[in-house]
matplotlib code that plots the C-alpha trace (Angstrom):
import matplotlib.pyplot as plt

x = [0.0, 3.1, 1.4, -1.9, 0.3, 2.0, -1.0, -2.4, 0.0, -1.2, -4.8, -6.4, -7.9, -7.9, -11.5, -11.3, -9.4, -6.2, -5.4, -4.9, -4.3, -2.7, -6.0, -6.8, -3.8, -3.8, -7.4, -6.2, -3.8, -5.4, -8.4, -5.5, -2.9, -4.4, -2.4, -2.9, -2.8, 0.5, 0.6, -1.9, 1.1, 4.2, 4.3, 4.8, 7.3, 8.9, 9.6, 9.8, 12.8, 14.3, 13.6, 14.4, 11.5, 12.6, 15.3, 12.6, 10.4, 13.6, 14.6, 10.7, 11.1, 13.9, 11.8, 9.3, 11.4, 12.7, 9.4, 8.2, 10.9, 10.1, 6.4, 7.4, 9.5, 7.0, 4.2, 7.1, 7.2, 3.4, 1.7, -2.3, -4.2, -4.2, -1.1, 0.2, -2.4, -0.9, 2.5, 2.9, 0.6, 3.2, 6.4, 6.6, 3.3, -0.1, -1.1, 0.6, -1.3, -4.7]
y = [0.0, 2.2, 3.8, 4.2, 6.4, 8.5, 9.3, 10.2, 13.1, 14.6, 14.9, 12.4, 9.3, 6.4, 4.7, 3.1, -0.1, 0.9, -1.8, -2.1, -5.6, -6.4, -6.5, -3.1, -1.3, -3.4, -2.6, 1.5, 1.5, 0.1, 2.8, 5.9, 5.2, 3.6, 1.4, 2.5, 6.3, 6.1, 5.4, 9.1, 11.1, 8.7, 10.8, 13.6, 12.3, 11.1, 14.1, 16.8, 14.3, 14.0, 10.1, 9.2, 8.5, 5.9, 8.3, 10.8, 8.4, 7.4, 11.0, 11.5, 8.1, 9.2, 12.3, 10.3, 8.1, 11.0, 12.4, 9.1, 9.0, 12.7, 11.4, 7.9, 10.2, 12.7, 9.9, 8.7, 11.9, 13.0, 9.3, 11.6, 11.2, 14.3, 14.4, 17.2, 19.7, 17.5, 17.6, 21.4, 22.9, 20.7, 20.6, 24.4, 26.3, 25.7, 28.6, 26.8, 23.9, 25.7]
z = [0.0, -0.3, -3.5, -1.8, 0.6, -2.0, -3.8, -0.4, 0.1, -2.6, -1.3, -3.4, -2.9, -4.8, -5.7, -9.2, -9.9, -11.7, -13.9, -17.9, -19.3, -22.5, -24.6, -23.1, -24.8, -28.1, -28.6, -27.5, -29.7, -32.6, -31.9, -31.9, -34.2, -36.7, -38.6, -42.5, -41.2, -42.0, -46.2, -45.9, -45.2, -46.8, -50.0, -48.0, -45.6, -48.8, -50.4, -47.7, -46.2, -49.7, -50.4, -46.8, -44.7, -42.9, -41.5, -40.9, -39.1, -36.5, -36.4, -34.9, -32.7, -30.8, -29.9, -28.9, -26.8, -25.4, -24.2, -23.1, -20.6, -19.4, -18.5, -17.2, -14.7, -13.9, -13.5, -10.2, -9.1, -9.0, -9.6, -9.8, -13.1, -15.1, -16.9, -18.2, -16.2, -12.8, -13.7, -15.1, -11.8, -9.5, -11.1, -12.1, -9.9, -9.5, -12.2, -14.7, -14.6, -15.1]

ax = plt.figure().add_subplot(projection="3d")
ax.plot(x, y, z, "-o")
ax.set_aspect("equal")
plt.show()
């Protein structure tokens, strides 16, 4: 119950059942990122990165990477639902979050 404690300090109390199984997030991720949204923008990609969209596409998955290792660091520091409203009105002031 460590968890239940640290979300505790932060004034909020826990009363749904915080799980996601595997099903969960294949069936979220098929509903956002849907897997032929990406041939809609290829001839783009392709010649804005002057034939080399595959370099294009890692150049964009490293920034990803980067800022999914931000919010898996924020979500240790203030584990509260809200995300970026949460972690801006705690990490930097409360007016910054609204």
């Amino acid at each position: 119950m460590r968890a239940q404690q640290n979300i505790e300090q932060f004034g909020y109390r826990q009363e749904l059942h915080r799980t996601v199984g595997l099903a969960d997030l294949i069936f979220y991720g098929l509903a956002y990122m849907v897997p032929i949204a990406p041939f809609a923008i290829f001839g783009n990609v392709y010649s804005e990165s002057g034939g080399m969209p595959v370099l294009a596409y890692l150049v964009g998955m490293i920034a990803l990477l980067f800022t999914a290792a931000s919010y898996a660091q924020m979500v240790k520091a203030f584990p509260l639902s809200g995300s970026v409203y949460n972690y801006a009105g705690r990490g930097i002031a409360p007016p910054s979050g609204s």
